[in-house]
N, C-alpha and C positions, 0 to 999 in steps of 0.2 A: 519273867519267872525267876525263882530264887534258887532253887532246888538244882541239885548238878545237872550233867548233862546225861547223865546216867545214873541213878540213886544205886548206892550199894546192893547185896545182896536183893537184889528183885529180881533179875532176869539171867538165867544161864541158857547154855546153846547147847541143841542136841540135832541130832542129823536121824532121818529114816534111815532104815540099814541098808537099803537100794544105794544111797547117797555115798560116793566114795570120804572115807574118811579125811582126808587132806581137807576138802572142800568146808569142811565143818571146822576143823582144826583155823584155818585159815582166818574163815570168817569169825571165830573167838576172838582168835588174837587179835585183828582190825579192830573191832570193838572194846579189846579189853574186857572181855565177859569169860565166866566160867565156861569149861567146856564138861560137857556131862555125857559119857558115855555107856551104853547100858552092859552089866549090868548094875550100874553107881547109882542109888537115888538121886533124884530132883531134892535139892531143899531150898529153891527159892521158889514163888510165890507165881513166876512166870517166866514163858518158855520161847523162846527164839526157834524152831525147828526150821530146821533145812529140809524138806519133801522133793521128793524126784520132779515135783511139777510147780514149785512156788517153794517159798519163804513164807512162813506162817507164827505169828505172835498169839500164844496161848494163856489164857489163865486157867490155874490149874485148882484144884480144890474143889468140895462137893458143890454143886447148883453151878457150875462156872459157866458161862456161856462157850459157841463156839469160835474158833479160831479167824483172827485179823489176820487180813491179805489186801492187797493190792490187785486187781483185775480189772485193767482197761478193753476186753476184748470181749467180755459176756458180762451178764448180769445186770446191777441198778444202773453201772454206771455205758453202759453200750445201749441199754433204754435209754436215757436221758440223751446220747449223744442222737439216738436217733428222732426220738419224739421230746425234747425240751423246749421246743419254741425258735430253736434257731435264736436269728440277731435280736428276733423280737423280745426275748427273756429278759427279766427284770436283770441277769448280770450280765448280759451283752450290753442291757440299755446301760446301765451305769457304768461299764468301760469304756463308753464313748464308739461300739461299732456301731458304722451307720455304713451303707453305701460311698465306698469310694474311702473309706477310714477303717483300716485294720491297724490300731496303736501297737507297740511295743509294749511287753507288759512283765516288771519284776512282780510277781509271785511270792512276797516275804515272810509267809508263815503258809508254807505248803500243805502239809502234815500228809494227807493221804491222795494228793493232787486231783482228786477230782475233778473240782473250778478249774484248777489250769489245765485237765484234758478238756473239758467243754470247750475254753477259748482259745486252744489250739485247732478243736475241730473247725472251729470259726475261722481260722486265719491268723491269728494271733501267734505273735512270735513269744513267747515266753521261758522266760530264768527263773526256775523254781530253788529256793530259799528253805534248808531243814539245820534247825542246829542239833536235833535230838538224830544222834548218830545212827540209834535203830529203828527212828520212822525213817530216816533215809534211807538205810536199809531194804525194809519193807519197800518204800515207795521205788526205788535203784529196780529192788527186782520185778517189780510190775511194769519198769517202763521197756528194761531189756526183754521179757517175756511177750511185750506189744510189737516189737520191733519186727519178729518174724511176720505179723497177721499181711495178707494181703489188703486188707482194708482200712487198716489203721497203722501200720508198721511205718509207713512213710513218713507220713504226719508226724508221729510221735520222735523219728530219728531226728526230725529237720526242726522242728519247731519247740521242742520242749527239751531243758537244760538244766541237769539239780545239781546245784552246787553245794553243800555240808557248809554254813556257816553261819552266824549269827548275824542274824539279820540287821540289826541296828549301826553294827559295826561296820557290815559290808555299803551298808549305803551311804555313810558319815564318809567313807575313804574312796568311793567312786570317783572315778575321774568323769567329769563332767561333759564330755565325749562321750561316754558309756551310759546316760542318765535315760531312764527309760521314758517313754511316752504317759505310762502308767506305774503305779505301784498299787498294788492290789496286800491287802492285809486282813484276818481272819483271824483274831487273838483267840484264843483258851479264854472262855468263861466260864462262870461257875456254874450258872440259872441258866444257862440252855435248853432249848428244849427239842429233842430229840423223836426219833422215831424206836422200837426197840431196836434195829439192828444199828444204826448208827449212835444208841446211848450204850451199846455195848461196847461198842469203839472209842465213841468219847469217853469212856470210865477207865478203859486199857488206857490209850492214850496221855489221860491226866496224872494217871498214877504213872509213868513214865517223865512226863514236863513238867506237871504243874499249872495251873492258873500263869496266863500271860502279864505278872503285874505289872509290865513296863510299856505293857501297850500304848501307852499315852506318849512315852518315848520315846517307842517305833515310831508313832503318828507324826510327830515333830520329824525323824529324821526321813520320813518318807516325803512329808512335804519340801523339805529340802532338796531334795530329788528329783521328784517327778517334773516331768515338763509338763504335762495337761491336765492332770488329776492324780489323786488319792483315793482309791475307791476299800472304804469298810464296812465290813460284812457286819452285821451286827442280831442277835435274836430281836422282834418285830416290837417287844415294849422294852429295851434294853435302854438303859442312859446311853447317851454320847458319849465316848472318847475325852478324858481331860484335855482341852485345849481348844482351839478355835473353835468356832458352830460350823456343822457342813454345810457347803451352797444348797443342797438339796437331797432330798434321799428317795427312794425308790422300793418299795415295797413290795413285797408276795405275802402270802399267807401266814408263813411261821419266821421270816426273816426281812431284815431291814438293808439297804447297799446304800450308806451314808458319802455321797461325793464331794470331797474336797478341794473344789478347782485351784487349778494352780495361777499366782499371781503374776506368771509369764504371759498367762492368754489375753 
Protein backbone atom coordinates (compact mmCIF):
# COMPACT_ATOMS: atom_id res chain seq x y z
CA UNK A 1 0.00 0.00 0.00
CA UNK A 2 1.00 3.46 -0.72
CA UNK A 3 -0.93 5.64 1.62
CA UNK A 4 0.66 6.43 5.08
CA UNK A 5 0.32 4.57 8.04
CA UNK A 6 -2.30 6.76 9.10
CA UNK A 7 -3.86 9.26 6.45
CA UNK A 8 -4.23 12.77 7.86
CA UNK A 9 -7.26 14.22 9.35
CA UNK A 10 -9.50 10.89 9.15
CA UNK A 11 -9.53 9.55 12.57
CA UNK A 12 -9.52 11.35 16.06
CA UNK A 13 -9.98 9.66 19.72
CA UNK A 14 -12.67 10.23 21.94
CA UNK A 15 -13.16 8.06 25.23
CA UNK A 16 -16.86 7.36 26.92
CA UNK A 17 -17.16 9.49 30.01
CA UNK A 18 -17.11 6.30 32.37
CA UNK A 19 -13.48 6.00 30.77
CA UNK A 20 -10.97 7.78 32.99
CA UNK A 21 -9.48 10.52 31.02
CA UNK A 22 -5.65 9.78 31.03
CA UNK A 23 -6.53 6.49 29.31
CA UNK A 24 -7.75 8.27 26.21
CA UNK A 25 -5.28 11.12 26.42
CA UNK A 26 -2.68 8.24 26.33
CA UNK A 27 -3.82 6.18 23.67
CA UNK A 28 -3.92 9.71 21.26
CA UNK A 29 -0.62 10.46 21.94
CA UNK A 30 0.70 6.62 21.06
CA UNK A 31 -1.06 6.97 17.86
CA UNK A 32 -0.45 10.46 17.20
CA UNK A 33 -4.27 11.07 16.63
CA UNK A 34 -6.34 13.98 17.52
CA UNK A 35 -7.67 13.91 20.86
CA UNK A 36 -11.46 15.13 21.00
CA UNK A 37 -13.05 15.93 24.08
CA UNK A 38 -16.70 16.68 24.60
CA UNK A 39 -17.95 19.14 24.59
CA UNK A 40 -15.40 19.89 21.13
CA UNK A 41 -16.94 18.70 17.81
CA UNK A 42 -15.63 15.68 15.83
CA UNK A 43 -14.37 16.99 12.57
CA UNK A 44 -12.85 14.08 11.15
CA UNK A 45 -14.66 11.57 9.22
CA UNK A 46 -13.84 8.81 11.94
CA UNK A 47 -13.70 7.83 15.29
CA UNK A 48 -11.29 5.83 17.70
CA UNK A 49 -13.53 5.62 21.02
CA UNK A 50 -12.41 4.15 24.07
CA UNK A 51 -15.70 2.36 25.88
CA UNK A 52 -15.65 0.97 29.29
CA UNK A 53 -15.78 -2.57 27.65
CA UNK A 54 -13.68 -2.47 24.22
CA UNK A 55 -12.03 -0.08 21.82
CA UNK A 56 -14.35 0.67 19.00
CA UNK A 57 -13.64 2.31 15.30
CA UNK A 58 -16.57 4.43 14.02
CA UNK A 59 -17.67 6.14 11.04
CA UNK A 60 -19.50 8.92 11.63
CA UNK A 61 -21.97 10.66 9.32
CA UNK A 62 -25.65 10.04 8.08
CA UNK A 63 -26.32 6.15 6.83
CA UNK A 64 -22.92 5.11 8.73
CA UNK A 65 -22.82 1.84 9.64
CA UNK A 66 -22.10 0.30 13.07
CA UNK A 67 -19.06 0.49 15.09
CA UNK A 68 -15.57 -2.10 14.38
CA UNK A 69 -14.37 -4.04 17.26
CA UNK A 70 -12.31 -6.83 17.83
CA UNK A 71 -14.15 -9.82 19.86
CA UNK A 72 -12.64 -13.18 20.32
CA UNK A 73 -15.00 -14.45 23.17
CA UNK A 74 -18.67 -14.11 21.39
CA UNK A 75 -20.11 -13.60 18.27
CA UNK A 76 -19.09 -14.72 14.48
CA UNK A 77 -15.92 -15.25 15.46
CA UNK A 78 -16.41 -17.85 18.85
CA UNK A 79 -19.16 -19.57 16.14
CA UNK A 80 -16.55 -20.31 13.96
CA UNK A 81 -14.07 -21.39 16.61
CA UNK A 82 -16.63 -23.57 17.71
CA UNK A 83 -18.39 -25.09 14.60
CA UNK A 84 -15.73 -24.25 11.47
CA UNK A 85 -14.69 -27.62 10.73
CA UNK A 86 -11.78 -27.80 12.96
CA UNK A 87 -8.41 -29.27 11.06
CA UNK A 88 -10.64 -30.32 8.28
CA UNK A 89 -11.26 -26.50 7.04
CA UNK A 90 -10.11 -25.45 3.92
CA UNK A 91 -7.44 -23.02 6.13
CA UNK A 92 -6.25 -25.72 8.40
CA UNK A 93 -5.98 -27.83 5.19
CA UNK A 94 -3.75 -25.22 3.39
CA UNK A 95 -1.60 -24.58 6.53
CA UNK A 96 -0.42 -27.88 6.47
CA UNK A 97 -2.37 -29.08 10.01
CA UNK A 98 -2.64 -32.66 9.84
CA UNK A 99 -2.28 -35.01 12.78
CA UNK A 100 1.07 -35.08 14.53
CA UNK A 101 1.86 -31.36 12.45
CA UNK A 102 1.05 -28.23 14.27
CA UNK A 103 3.45 -25.69 11.87
CA UNK A 104 4.65 -22.46 13.18
CA UNK A 105 2.90 -19.70 11.63
CA UNK A 106 3.93 -15.65 10.75
CA UNK A 107 0.50 -14.18 10.33
CA UNK A 108 1.84 -11.08 7.95
CA UNK A 109 -1.16 -9.00 7.25
CA UNK A 110 -3.32 -9.55 10.36
CA UNK A 111 -5.87 -6.88 10.21
CA UNK A 112 -8.66 -8.07 12.53
CA UNK A 113 -6.92 -11.64 13.58
CA UNK A 114 -9.48 -13.70 13.06
CA UNK A 115 -7.64 -16.63 10.86
CA UNK A 116 -4.93 -16.35 13.41
CA UNK A 117 -7.61 -16.97 16.34
CA UNK A 118 -8.83 -20.04 14.28
CA UNK A 119 -5.26 -21.44 14.02
CA UNK A 120 -4.32 -20.79 17.42
CA UNK A 121 -7.59 -22.58 18.39
CA UNK A 122 -5.90 -25.33 16.40
CA UNK A 123 -2.51 -25.56 17.99
CA UNK A 124 -0.87 -23.25 15.97
CA UNK A 125 1.70 -21.04 17.36
CA UNK A 126 1.33 -17.64 15.76
CA UNK A 127 3.13 -13.93 15.21
CA UNK A 128 0.55 -11.67 14.23
CA UNK A 129 1.96 -8.76 11.74
CA UNK A 130 -0.18 -5.10 11.69
CA UNK A 131 1.61 -2.07 10.25
CA UNK A 132 -1.68 0.07 10.42
CA UNK A 133 -1.06 1.45 14.08
CA UNK A 134 -4.86 1.46 14.73
CA UNK A 135 -5.90 -1.98 13.53
CA UNK A 136 -3.37 -2.90 15.91
CA UNK A 137 -4.90 -1.07 18.15
CA UNK A 138 -8.23 -2.48 17.76
CA UNK A 139 -6.85 -5.94 17.23
CA UNK A 140 -4.18 -5.29 20.98
CA UNK A 141 -7.47 -4.74 22.46
CA UNK A 142 -9.52 -7.69 21.60
CA UNK A 143 -6.58 -10.03 22.37
CA UNK A 144 -5.98 -8.32 26.06
CA UNK A 145 -9.97 -8.41 26.58
CA UNK A 146 -9.62 -12.50 25.64
CA UNK A 147 -7.03 -13.11 27.97
CA UNK A 148 -9.38 -13.06 31.04
CA UNK A 149 -12.06 -15.67 29.35
CA UNK A 150 -11.78 -18.99 31.12
CA UNK A 151 -12.05 -20.72 27.80
CA UNK A 152 -10.04 -19.11 25.47
CA UNK A 153 -7.82 -16.75 27.75
CA UNK A 154 -4.97 -19.38 27.73
CA UNK A 155 -4.69 -20.01 24.24
CA UNK A 156 -4.78 -16.63 23.26
CA UNK A 157 -1.92 -15.50 26.04
CA UNK A 158 0.39 -18.48 24.95
CA UNK A 159 -0.02 -18.89 21.36
CA UNK A 160 -0.76 -15.52 19.57
CA UNK A 161 1.71 -12.55 19.42
CA UNK A 162 1.05 -8.92 17.50
CA UNK A 163 3.91 -7.29 16.65
CA UNK A 164 3.23 -3.37 14.91
CA UNK A 165 5.51 -3.71 11.90
CA UNK A 166 5.65 -3.89 8.21
CA UNK A 167 5.50 -6.95 7.22
CA UNK A 168 7.90 -7.02 4.30
CA UNK A 169 10.58 -5.52 6.10
CA UNK A 170 10.21 -7.73 9.13
CA UNK A 171 10.57 -10.90 7.22
CA UNK A 172 13.60 -9.61 4.63
CA UNK A 173 15.66 -8.96 8.31
CA UNK A 174 14.63 -12.25 10.22
CA UNK A 175 17.29 -14.16 11.35
CA UNK A 176 16.85 -17.42 9.92
CA UNK A 177 16.72 -19.11 13.39
CA UNK A 178 13.44 -17.38 13.82
CA UNK A 179 11.95 -18.37 10.21
CA UNK A 180 8.51 -19.73 10.70
CA UNK A 181 7.21 -23.16 9.48
CA UNK A 182 4.48 -21.04 7.67
CA UNK A 183 3.72 -17.55 6.49
CA UNK A 184 0.28 -16.83 6.07
CA UNK A 185 -0.73 -13.56 4.03
CA UNK A 186 -4.26 -11.98 3.25
CA UNK A 187 -3.51 -8.73 1.09
CA UNK A 188 -6.33 -5.73 0.79
CA UNK A 189 -8.11 -6.18 -2.32
CA UNK A 190 -10.31 -4.14 -4.18
CA UNK A 191 -13.05 -6.83 -5.71
CA UNK A 192 -13.61 -8.67 -2.63
CA UNK A 193 -16.48 -9.95 -1.81
CA UNK A 194 -17.81 -9.69 1.38
CA UNK A 195 -20.69 -10.42 3.58
CA UNK A 196 -22.59 -7.01 4.91
CA UNK A 197 -21.00 -6.91 8.27
CA UNK A 198 -17.55 -7.79 7.05
CA UNK A 199 -17.78 -5.24 3.80
CA UNK A 200 -18.59 -2.87 6.54
CA UNK A 201 -15.23 -3.63 7.97
CA UNK A 202 -13.48 -3.94 4.96
CA UNK A 203 -14.74 -0.28 3.70
CA UNK A 204 -13.52 1.17 7.40
CA UNK A 205 -10.38 -0.75 7.10
CA UNK A 206 -9.41 0.25 3.39
CA UNK A 207 -10.03 3.86 3.94
CA UNK A 208 -7.44 3.45 6.90
CA UNK A 209 -4.52 1.26 4.48
CA UNK A 210 -5.32 1.17 1.33
CA UNK A 211 -5.37 -1.54 -1.35
CA UNK A 212 -2.30 -3.99 -0.47
CA UNK A 213 -0.17 -2.90 -3.83
CA UNK A 214 2.92 -4.61 -2.89
CA UNK A 215 1.50 -7.86 -2.17
CA UNK A 216 3.45 -9.33 -4.85
CA UNK A 217 6.49 -8.19 -2.61
CA UNK A 218 5.16 -9.50 0.36
CA UNK A 219 4.87 -12.86 -1.56
CA UNK A 220 8.57 -12.81 -2.55
CA UNK A 221 9.61 -11.95 0.85
CA UNK A 222 7.55 -14.50 2.43
CA UNK A 223 8.74 -17.20 0.30
CA UNK A 224 12.07 -16.34 1.39
CA UNK A 225 11.13 -17.10 4.70
CA UNK A 226 9.12 -19.77 5.20
CA UNK A 227 10.42 -23.08 5.68
CA UNK A 228 7.25 -25.31 4.37
CA UNK A 229 4.86 -22.95 2.80
CA UNK A 230 3.28 -19.69 1.84
CA UNK A 231 -0.24 -19.94 2.35
CA UNK A 232 -2.57 -16.81 0.41
CA UNK A 233 -5.69 -16.07 0.94
CA UNK A 234 -7.15 -14.91 -2.14
CA UNK A 235 -11.29 -13.99 -3.13
CA UNK A 236 -12.38 -17.58 -5.12
CA UNK A 237 -12.18 -15.98 -9.04
CA UNK A 238 -9.21 -13.61 -7.93
CA UNK A 239 -5.75 -13.62 -10.18
CA UNK A 240 -2.76 -14.87 -8.65
CA UNK A 241 -0.27 -13.01 -6.93
CA UNK A 242 2.47 -11.44 -9.43
CA UNK A 243 5.09 -14.08 -9.41
CA UNK A 244 5.70 -17.72 -9.24
CA UNK A 245 2.23 -19.99 -9.83
CA UNK A 246 1.14 -21.85 -6.46
CA UNK A 247 1.72 -25.65 -5.88
CA UNK A 248 -1.93 -25.85 -5.30
CA UNK A 249 -4.84 -24.11 -3.92
CA UNK A 250 -7.84 -25.00 -1.93
CA UNK A 251 -11.09 -23.71 -2.19
CA UNK A 252 -14.45 -22.86 -0.25
CA UNK A 253 -17.32 -21.09 -1.40
CA UNK A 254 -16.36 -17.38 -1.59
CA UNK A 255 -12.46 -17.65 -1.14
CA UNK A 256 -9.44 -19.33 -2.59
CA UNK A 257 -5.96 -20.45 -0.05
CA UNK A 258 -3.27 -20.48 -2.82
CA UNK A 259 -0.11 -22.69 -1.45
CA UNK A 260 3.17 -21.89 -2.18
CA UNK A 261 5.55 -24.86 -1.08
CA UNK A 262 8.73 -24.06 -0.07
CA UNK A 263 11.88 -25.21 -2.01
CA UNK A 264 13.43 -26.50 1.24
CA UNK A 265 10.87 -29.57 1.38
Amino acid sequence: MTAPLIPPNLVSVTADPSVHPAQAAALAAGLDLPLVVPPHPVVTPYLLALMPDRLELRELGPGAPGPVYVDFVAGAVAHRRLFGGGRGQPLARAIGLKRGATPTVIDATAGLGRDAFVLACLGCTVHLLERSPIIAALLRDGLERAVPDAVIGALVAERMQLQVADAQRYLRQLDPDQHPDVVYLDPMYPHRRKSALVGKEMRLLRQLVGDDEDASELLAAALCCARQRVVVKRPRLAPNLEGPPPTLAITAPNTRFDVYLSLRN
